[in-house]
C-alpha positions, 0 to 999 in steps of 0.5 A: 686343021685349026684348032678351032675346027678340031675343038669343035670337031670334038664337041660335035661328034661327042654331042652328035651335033653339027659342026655348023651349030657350034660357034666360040660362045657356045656353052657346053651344057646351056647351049648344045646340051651336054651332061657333066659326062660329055663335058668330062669325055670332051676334056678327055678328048681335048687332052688327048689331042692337044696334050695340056692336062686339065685338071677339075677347076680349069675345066669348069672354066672351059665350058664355052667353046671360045674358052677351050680353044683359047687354053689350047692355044696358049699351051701350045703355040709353038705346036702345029695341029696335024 
Protein backbone atom coordinates (compact mmCIF):
# COMPACT_ATOMS: atom_id res chain seq x y z
CA UNK A 1 0.00 0.00 0.00
CA UNK A 2 1.00 3.69 -0.57
CA UNK A 3 0.72 6.07 1.65
CA UNK A 4 -1.87 7.74 -0.06
CA UNK A 5 -4.12 4.63 0.21
CA UNK A 6 -3.24 4.38 3.81
CA UNK A 7 -4.01 7.94 4.64
CA UNK A 8 -6.77 7.70 3.04
CA UNK A 9 -7.57 4.55 4.51
CA UNK A 10 -7.51 6.34 7.60
CA UNK A 11 -9.67 8.98 7.15
CA UNK A 12 -12.25 6.56 5.74
CA UNK A 13 -12.77 4.25 8.25
CA UNK A 14 -12.60 7.15 10.76
CA UNK A 15 -15.09 9.23 9.20
CA UNK A 16 -17.18 6.05 7.59
CA UNK A 17 -16.79 7.34 4.51
CA UNK A 18 -15.54 5.77 1.22
CA UNK A 19 -12.20 5.44 0.00
CA UNK A 20 -13.42 6.89 -3.32
CA UNK A 21 -14.94 10.39 -1.74
CA UNK A 22 -11.91 11.12 -0.81
CA UNK A 23 -9.37 12.91 -3.07
CA UNK A 24 -5.79 14.93 -1.95
CA UNK A 25 -7.73 18.19 -1.60
CA UNK A 26 -10.23 17.22 0.76
CA UNK A 27 -10.35 19.01 3.76
CA UNK A 28 -10.98 17.22 6.70
CA UNK A 29 -13.82 19.32 8.34
CA UNK A 30 -15.11 21.24 5.28
CA UNK A 31 -15.29 18.67 2.80
CA UNK A 32 -15.79 15.04 4.74
CA UNK A 33 -17.22 16.60 7.97
CA UNK A 34 -14.98 15.95 10.68
CA UNK A 35 -15.18 17.16 14.42
CA UNK A 36 -12.13 18.36 16.03
CA UNK A 37 -12.08 14.80 17.85
CA UNK A 38 -11.91 13.00 14.32
CA UNK A 39 -9.32 15.15 13.36
CA UNK A 40 -7.40 14.41 16.68
CA UNK A 41 -8.11 10.38 16.25
CA UNK A 42 -6.80 10.59 12.64
CA UNK A 43 -3.46 12.42 13.97
CA UNK A 44 -3.33 9.73 16.35
CA UNK A 45 -3.65 7.13 13.65
CA UNK A 46 -1.46 8.78 11.39
CA UNK A 47 1.07 8.68 13.88
CA UNK A 48 0.89 5.32 14.95
CA UNK A 49 1.13 4.08 11.46
CA UNK A 50 3.89 6.36 10.06
CA UNK A 51 5.80 7.28 13.20
CA UNK A 52 6.52 11.12 12.72
CA UNK A 53 4.75 12.83 15.96
CA UNK A 54 2.76 15.89 15.24
CA UNK A 55 2.31 18.22 17.41
CA UNK A 56 -1.06 21.02 17.86
CA UNK A 57 0.01 23.44 15.21
CA UNK A 58 1.32 21.30 12.41
CA UNK A 59 -1.47 19.28 12.85
CA UNK A 60 -3.89 22.40 11.90
CA UNK A 61 -1.71 22.40 9.18
CA UNK A 62 -2.72 19.16 7.80
CA UNK A 63 -6.39 19.08 7.37
CA UNK A 64 -6.28 18.54 3.42
CA UNK A 65 -5.73 15.07 2.68
CA UNK A 66 -2.96 16.27 0.21
CA UNK A 67 -1.23 17.80 3.38
CA UNK A 68 -0.77 14.80 5.65
CA UNK A 69 0.24 12.52 2.80
CA UNK A 70 3.00 14.97 2.01
CA UNK A 71 4.27 15.41 5.92
CA UNK A 72 4.53 11.38 5.91
CA UNK A 73 6.21 11.67 2.85
CA UNK A 74 9.00 13.99 3.72
CA UNK A 75 9.43 12.30 7.37
CA UNK A 76 9.71 9.11 5.99
CA UNK A 77 11.46 8.61 2.52
CA UNK A 78 13.72 6.08 3.06
CA UNK A 79 10.65 4.11 5.08
CA UNK A 80 8.43 1.51 3.14
CA UNK A 81 4.88 1.15 4.17
CA UNK A 82 3.96 -2.29 4.63
Amino acid sequence: MTVEETIKGIVAKQLKVSNESITGTSHLMKDLGADSLDVVEIMIAVEDEFGPEIDNETGKQLLIVQSMIDFVNSHNSSKQVN
